[in-house]
N, C-alpha and C positions, 0 to 999 in steps of 0.2 A: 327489163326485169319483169318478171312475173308479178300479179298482184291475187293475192289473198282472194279468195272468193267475196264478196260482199264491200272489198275495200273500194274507199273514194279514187279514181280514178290519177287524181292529182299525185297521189302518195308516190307516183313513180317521177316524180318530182323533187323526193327526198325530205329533208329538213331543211334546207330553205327557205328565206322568202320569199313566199309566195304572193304575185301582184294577177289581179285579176281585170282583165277588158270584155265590155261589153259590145261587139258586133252588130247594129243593126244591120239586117243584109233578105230583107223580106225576098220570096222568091217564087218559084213553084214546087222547089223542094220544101217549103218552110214558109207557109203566109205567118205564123208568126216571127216569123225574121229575125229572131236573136241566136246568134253566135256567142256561146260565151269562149273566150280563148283565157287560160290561168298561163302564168310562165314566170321562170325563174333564171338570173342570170346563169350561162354556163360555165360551167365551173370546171376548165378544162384538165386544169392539176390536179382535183380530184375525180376527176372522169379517167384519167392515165395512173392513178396510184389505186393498193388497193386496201386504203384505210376509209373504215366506217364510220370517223370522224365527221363533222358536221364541218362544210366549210367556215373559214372566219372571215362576219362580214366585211363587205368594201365599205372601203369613204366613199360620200359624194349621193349625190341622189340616182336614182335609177328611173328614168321614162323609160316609159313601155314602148313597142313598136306600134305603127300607127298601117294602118292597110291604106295601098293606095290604088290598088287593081286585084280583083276579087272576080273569083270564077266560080259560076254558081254548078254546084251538084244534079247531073242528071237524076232526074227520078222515072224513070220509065214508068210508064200504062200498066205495064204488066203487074210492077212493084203498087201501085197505086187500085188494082182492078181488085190483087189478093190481101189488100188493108194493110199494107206491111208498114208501119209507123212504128215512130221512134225515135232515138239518136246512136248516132255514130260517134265515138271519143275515139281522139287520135292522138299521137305524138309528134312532133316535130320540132327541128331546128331553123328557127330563124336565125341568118347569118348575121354579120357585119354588113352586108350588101344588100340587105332585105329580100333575098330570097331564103326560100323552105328547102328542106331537105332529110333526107333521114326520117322521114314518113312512116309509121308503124299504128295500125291495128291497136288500141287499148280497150276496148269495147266493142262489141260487134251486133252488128243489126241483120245487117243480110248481106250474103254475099256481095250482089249487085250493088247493092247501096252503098257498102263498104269499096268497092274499088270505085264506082263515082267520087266518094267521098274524099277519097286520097288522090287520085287524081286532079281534083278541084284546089282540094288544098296546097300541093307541090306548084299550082300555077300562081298561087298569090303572091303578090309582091307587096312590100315593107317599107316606109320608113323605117329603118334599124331602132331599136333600143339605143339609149347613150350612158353613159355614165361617167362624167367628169368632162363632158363635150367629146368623148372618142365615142365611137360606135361599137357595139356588144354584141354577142349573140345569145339567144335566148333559147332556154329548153322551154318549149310548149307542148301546152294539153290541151286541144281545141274540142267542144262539144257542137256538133253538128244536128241540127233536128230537119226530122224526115215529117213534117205531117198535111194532110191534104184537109182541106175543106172539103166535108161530105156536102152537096147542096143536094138536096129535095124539092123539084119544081114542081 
């Protein structure tokens, strides 16, 4: 789905509950290390119908998925020589089996950084979401930060 010019990024997330995880994940893409990833269970009857109904919630509580192997985003020299800082917001499906899929673009930085970015992310692997002790799959919206430490020796 398309998003409104100036809109929160999450909105392609709908009206749902919305649960948000914080990533530490410092790097060379990102000394300050935070990942923030937002997700909401998916909701796969209303992803197959085309009512603009709001799902009705589940019983039971919802954990979030938990990352257990995380692949960091190249940031090339190149991207790094011409100050290109920022972040990259993505989309993705975390499954029942803790992997990613269904990778899209929601915000865009730069080319290159944008396909490091989704490349990285399609590698990550999950503890699943649960809910009721079964494993869920999750629509997420992962923000991604590109920033270098300038030093001055």
């Amino acid at each position: 789905a398309r998003l409104k010019p100036g809109a929160p990024p999450e909105k392609v997330l709908g009206d749902r509950t919305i649960y948000t995880l914080n990533i530490n994940n410092p790097n060379l893409s990102s000394v300050s290390g935070s990942w923030i990833l937002k997700f909401a269970e998916l909701d796969e009857d209303s992803a197959s119908s085309n009512s603009n109904a709001p799902a009705a919630p589940r019983a039971g509580t919802l954990s979030g998925p938990v990352p257990i192997h995380k692949t960091d985003p190249s940031y090339p020299q190149e991207q790094i020589k011409e100050h290109i800082e920022g972040e990259v917001v993505l989309f993705g499906i975390i499954r029942e089996d803790g992997s990613v899929d269904s990778v899209q673009i929601v915000r865009s930085l730069d080319p290159v950084l944008d396909k490091n970015a989704m490349a990285a992310f399609a590698e990550w692997k999950f503890t699943p979401a649960h809910r009721n002790g079964n494993a869920v799959a999750v629509e997420a919206v992962v923000h991604i930060p590109f920033r270098y430490i300038h030093r001055d020796y």
